[in-house]
N, C-alpha and C positions, 0 to 999 in steps of 0.2 A: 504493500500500500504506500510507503513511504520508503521504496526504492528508488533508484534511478530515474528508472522511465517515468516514476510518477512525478519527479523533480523535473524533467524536462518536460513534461506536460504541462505543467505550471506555468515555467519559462517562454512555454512555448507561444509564439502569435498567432492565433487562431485565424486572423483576417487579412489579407493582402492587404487592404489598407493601413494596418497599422504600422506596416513596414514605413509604410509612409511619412507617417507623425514619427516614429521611432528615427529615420533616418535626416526628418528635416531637423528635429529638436539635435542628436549627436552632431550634424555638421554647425548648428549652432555652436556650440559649446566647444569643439576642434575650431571654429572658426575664431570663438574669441579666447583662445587660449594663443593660436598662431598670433592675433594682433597684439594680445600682450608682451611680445618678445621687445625688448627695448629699443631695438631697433627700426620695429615699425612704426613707430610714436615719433614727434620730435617733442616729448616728454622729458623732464628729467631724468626718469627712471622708468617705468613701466607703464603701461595705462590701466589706470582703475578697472577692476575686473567688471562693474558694469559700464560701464564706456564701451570697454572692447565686449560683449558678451551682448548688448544692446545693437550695438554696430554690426556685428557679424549675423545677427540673427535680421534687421531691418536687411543684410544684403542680399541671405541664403534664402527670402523669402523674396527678394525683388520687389520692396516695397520703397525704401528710400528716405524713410525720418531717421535723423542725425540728432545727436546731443552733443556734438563738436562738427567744427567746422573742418570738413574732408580735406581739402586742399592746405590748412594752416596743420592742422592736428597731424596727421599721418605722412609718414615717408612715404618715399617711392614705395620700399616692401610691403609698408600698410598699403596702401593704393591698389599695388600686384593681389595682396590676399585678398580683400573687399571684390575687387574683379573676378578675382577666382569663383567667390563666392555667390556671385552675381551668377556667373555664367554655370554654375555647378545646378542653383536653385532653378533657375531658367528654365533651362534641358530638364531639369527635373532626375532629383538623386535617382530614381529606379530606373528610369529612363537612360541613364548612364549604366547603372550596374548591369541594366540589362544589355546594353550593348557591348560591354567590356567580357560577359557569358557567349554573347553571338562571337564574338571575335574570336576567342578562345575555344569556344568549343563548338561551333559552326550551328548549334542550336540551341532551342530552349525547352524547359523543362516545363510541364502544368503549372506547378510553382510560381517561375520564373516569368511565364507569361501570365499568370492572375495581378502578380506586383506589375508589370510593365503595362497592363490594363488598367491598371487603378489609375495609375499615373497621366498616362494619355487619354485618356476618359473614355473608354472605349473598353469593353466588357466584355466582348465576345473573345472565344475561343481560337480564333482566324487568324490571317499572316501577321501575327504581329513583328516577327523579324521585318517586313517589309514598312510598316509604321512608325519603326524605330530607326530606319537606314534615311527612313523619308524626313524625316524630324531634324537627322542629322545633315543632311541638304540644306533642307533650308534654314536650316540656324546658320550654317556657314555661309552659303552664297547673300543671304540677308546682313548679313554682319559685315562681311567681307565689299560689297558695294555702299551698302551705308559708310564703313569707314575709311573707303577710297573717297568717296566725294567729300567727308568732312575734312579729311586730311589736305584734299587738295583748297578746302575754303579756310582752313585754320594758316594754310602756306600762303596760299597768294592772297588770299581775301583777308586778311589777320597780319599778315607780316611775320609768323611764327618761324622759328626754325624748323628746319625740315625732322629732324628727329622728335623735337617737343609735337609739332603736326601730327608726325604719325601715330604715338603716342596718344595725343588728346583723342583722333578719330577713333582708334581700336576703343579707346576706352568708352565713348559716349555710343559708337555704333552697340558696343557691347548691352550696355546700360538701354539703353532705348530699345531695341530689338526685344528683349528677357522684361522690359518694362518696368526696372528698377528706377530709375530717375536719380538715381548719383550723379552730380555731377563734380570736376575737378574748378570748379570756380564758385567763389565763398558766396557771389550771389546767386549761383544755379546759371540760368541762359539770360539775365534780365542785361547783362554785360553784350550781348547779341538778336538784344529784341527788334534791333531795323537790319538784319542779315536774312530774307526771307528762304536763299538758298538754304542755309545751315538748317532755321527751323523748319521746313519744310521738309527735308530728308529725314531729321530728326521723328517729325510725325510718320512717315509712311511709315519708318523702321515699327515705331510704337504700333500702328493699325496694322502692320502686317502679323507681327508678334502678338496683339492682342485677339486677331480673331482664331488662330487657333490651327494646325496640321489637318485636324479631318477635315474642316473647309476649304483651306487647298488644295487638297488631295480631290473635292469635289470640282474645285473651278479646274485644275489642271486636264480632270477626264473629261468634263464639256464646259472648256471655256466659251462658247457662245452660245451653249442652249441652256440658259440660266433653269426653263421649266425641269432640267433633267434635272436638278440637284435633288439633295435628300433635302427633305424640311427641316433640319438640322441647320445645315447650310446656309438653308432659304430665310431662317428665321434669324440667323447669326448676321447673316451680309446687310437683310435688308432693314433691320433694327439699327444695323450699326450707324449704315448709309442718315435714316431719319435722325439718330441719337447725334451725331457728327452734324449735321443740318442746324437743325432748332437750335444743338450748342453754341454754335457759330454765332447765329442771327440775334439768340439771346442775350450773348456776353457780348458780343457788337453793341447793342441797344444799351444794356442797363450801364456798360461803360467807358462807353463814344467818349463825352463829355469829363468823366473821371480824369482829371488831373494826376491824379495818383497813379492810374496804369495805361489807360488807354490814350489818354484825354491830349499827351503829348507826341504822340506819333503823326502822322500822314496818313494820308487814307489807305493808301497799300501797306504801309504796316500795324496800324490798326486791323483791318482786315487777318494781314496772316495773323497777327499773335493773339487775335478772336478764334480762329480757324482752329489755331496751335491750343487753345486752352480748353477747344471744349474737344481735343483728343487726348491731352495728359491725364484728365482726371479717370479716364477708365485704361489702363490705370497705370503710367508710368511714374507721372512726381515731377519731374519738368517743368518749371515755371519761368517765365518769361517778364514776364510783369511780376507786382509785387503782390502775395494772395493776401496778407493784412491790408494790404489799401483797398481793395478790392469794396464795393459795396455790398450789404447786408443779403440782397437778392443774387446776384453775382454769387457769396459765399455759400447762399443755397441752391441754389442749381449745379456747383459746384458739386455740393456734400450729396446732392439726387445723380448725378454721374458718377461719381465713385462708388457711391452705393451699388450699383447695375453693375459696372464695371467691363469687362470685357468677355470675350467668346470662350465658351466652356471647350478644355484639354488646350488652352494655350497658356501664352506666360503672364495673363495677366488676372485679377483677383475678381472681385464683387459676387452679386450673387448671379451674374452671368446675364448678358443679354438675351437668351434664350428662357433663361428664370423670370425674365423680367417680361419678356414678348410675350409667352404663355399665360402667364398670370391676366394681360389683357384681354388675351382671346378667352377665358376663363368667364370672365366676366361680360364677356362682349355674347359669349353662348347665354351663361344667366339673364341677361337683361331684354336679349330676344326670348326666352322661352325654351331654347333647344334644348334638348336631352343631349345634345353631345357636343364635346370642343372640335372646331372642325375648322382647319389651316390649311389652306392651300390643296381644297379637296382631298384631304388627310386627317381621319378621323383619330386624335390623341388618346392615347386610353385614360382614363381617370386615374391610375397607377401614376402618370406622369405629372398631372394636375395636381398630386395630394403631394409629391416629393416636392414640385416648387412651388406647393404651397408653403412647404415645412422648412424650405432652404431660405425663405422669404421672412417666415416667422421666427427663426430661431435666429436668423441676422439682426434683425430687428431690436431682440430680446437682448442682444450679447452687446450690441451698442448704448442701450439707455441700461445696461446693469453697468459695463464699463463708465459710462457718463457718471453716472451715482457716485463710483467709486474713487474718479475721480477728481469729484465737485467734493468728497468727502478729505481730502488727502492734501486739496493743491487752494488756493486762494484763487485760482484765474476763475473768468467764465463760464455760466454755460455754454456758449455759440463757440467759441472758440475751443474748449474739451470737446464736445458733441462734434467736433470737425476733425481735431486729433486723433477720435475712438474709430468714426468712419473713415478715414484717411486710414490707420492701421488695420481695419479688419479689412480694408476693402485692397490691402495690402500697393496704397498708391505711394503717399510718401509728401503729399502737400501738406502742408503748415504756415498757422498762423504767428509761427515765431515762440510757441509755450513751448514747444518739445523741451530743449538744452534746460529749463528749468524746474522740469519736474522732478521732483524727490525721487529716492529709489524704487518705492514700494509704486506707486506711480508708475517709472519707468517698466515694471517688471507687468503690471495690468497692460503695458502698449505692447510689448514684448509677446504677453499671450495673449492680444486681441493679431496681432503680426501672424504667428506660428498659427494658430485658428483660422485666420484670412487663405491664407495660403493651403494647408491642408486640410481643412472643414471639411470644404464643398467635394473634394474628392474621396472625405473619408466617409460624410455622409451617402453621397450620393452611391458610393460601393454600398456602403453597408444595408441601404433601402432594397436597393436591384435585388442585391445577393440574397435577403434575408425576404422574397417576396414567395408567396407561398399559398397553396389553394387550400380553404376551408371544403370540408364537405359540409356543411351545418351551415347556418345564417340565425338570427335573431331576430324578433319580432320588430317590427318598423314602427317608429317614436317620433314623428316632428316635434322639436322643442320651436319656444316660436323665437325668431330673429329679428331685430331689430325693433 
């Protein structure tokens, strides 16, 4: 009973997905042990193990709130790790181990592919060596064109040195592509907000990264017959298309006249860095303008875009534009009468309606318990904590300037609203699928009344 085997039964994880959480929280934790080496600091001595422990986990999740300033705080070796890190969490830890098992052993095992399915949000049993080699495509050739043209705008358009160039390009293509929003400049892009080249490469890298590999892999097999996608696709693309729209036109309006962020540019760079803001919040962290000047509607339409955030199985967080689309059409069946959710003459099973229901409510829930906790702990605002909780769950990385000063216990609630943002939705969403099951029996029927 209390032999071995029953020791490793204990130990053992029961769910693909926890490999998940298990694997993002240990590179946390390797991550800020690596940044405490003295060397990565320009510290006197070490850096505070929540500094580095905070930092390494904002990277490993590719979220981007900072409690020091990247570029003044961290050496080059810091910088190298923080990027590692970036690019580790991105790709997605299983999504790597899994590929480092193909390499080696030219296959995978049941195991191997349930973790590598968790990770890429994709559940089925099927090629996943092919999903994983495709993943690995386009994170390099994305990465790789992103940081050719930054580099050639940090060189001639900048006047930079050609190694510091290449340098900044690898690093920001990195950061934008994985949708982390680090940047090596202590104001972020706001030192680049009338360079429309830079911030506009910057955005596609974020939009390409944000919608996600199965959506490529759809537009790749019929990129001109958009009807053929999967509704997956259909709902990721053209969510995002609208979400990107209204953003634009919204943050154009509420801060044309703003002095503060828009109010001093040209009409063409108002435009892009309207363009540019209502693509960072789902969800790279990139800011252009200044998000404390920002005005009070601006700050919320902001915190309803991160909220959403990007395409489900890519690198970026929230409860997913698909969680977000569906939930409409949910509603949009209730208010006509229909018995059923029905998208693009594809009838959703109710199974799908109840998970994003449940990915919708337990976000929800996690952001005004974190808000509670720390309106309990910190003297700042509501509006401004309530921006910081969604910022971290929705794992983007905007800020109103309170991060650097919240206490530790504080810091450690962003920390696990961060590590929750990031692996949540894929541990929830395994654990719904996996654990769905036919009753033979049902229960007598009960309308309670609503509303």
């Amino acid at each position: 009973m209390f032999g071995p085997r029953a020791g490793r039964s204990v130990l053992a994880l029961r769910h693909p997905a926890q490999y998940v959480v298990v694997a993002f929280v240990l590179a946390g934790l390797v991550g800020g042990l690596l940044l405490m080496i003295p060397a990565a600091s320009n510290d006197s001595g070490v850096a505070p193990p929540m500094t580095a422990f905070f930092t390494a986990v904002s990277a490993v999740c590719v979220t981007g709130l900072t409690v020091v300033d990247t570029p003044g705080y961290w050496t080059g070796l810091g910088e190298g790790i923080i990027l590692g890190l970036i690019q580790l969490g991105g790709f997605g830890i299983m999504t790597l181990s899994s590929l480092i098992v193909l390499t080696l052993a030219r296959r995978l095992g049941l195991r191997q592919r349930l973790i590598a399915a968790a990770e890429t949000g994709s559940l089925e049993l099927g090629d996943i060596r092919r999903v994983l080699v495709g993943v690995a495509k386009l994170s390099v050739t994305v990465e790789a064109v992103t940081a050719a043209v930054l580099f050639l705008r940090f060189w001639i358009g900048h006047d930079e040195p050609v190694g510091r160039a290449a340098y900044y390009g690898i690093f920001h293509a990195v950061s934008a592509f994985n949708n982390a929003g680090f940047a090596l400049f202590s104001t972020n892009l706001v030192g680049y907000q009338r360079d429309p080249v830079l911030l506009i490469a910057i955005a596609i890298a974020i939009i390409v990264g944000g919608l996600g590999y199965p959506v490529w892999m759809q537009i790749g097999r019929h990129p001109f017959t958009p009807r053929r996608w999967s509704l997956h696709a259909k709902l990721t693309v053209y969510t995002t298309v609208m979400l990107l729209a209204v953003g634009t036109i919204l943050l154009a309006w509420f801060e044309w006249t703003n002095s503060s962020t828009l109010g001093r540019l040209s009409f063409r760079d108002s435009t892009v860095n309207a363009f540019f803001h209502s693509v960072t919040p789902r969800t790279a962290g990139f800011n252009s303008i200044d998000v404390a000047g920002m005005r009070d509607t601006s700050q919320l339409l902001t915190e309803v875009l991160m909220f959403i955030g990007g395409g489900s199985a890519s690198t970026a967080g929230g409860i997913k534009v698909t969680t977000f689309a569906l939930l409409g059409w949910v509603m949009w069946a209730e208010v006509r009468g229909s018995p059923d959710t029905v998208v693009f003459n594809r009838r959703v099973p109710d199974t799908a309606n109840r998970q994003a229901l449940t990915t919708a409510l337990l976000a929800i829930g996690a952001v005004i318990g974190a808000t509670l906790i720390l309106l309990a702990t910190t003297p700042h605002t509501r509006p401004d904590l309530m921006f910081e909780a969604i910022s971290a769950l929705g794992t983007v990385g905007l800020s109103t300037g309170v991060t650097p000063s919240l206490p530790d216990l504080s810091q450690l609630v962003v920390i696990a609203l961060m590590i929750l943002g990031r692996v949540g939705p894929i541990t929830l969403f395994a654990a719904l699928v996996l654990r769905e099951r036919d009753r033979l029996y049902r229960f007598p029927d009960e309308r309670p009344i609503i509303g």
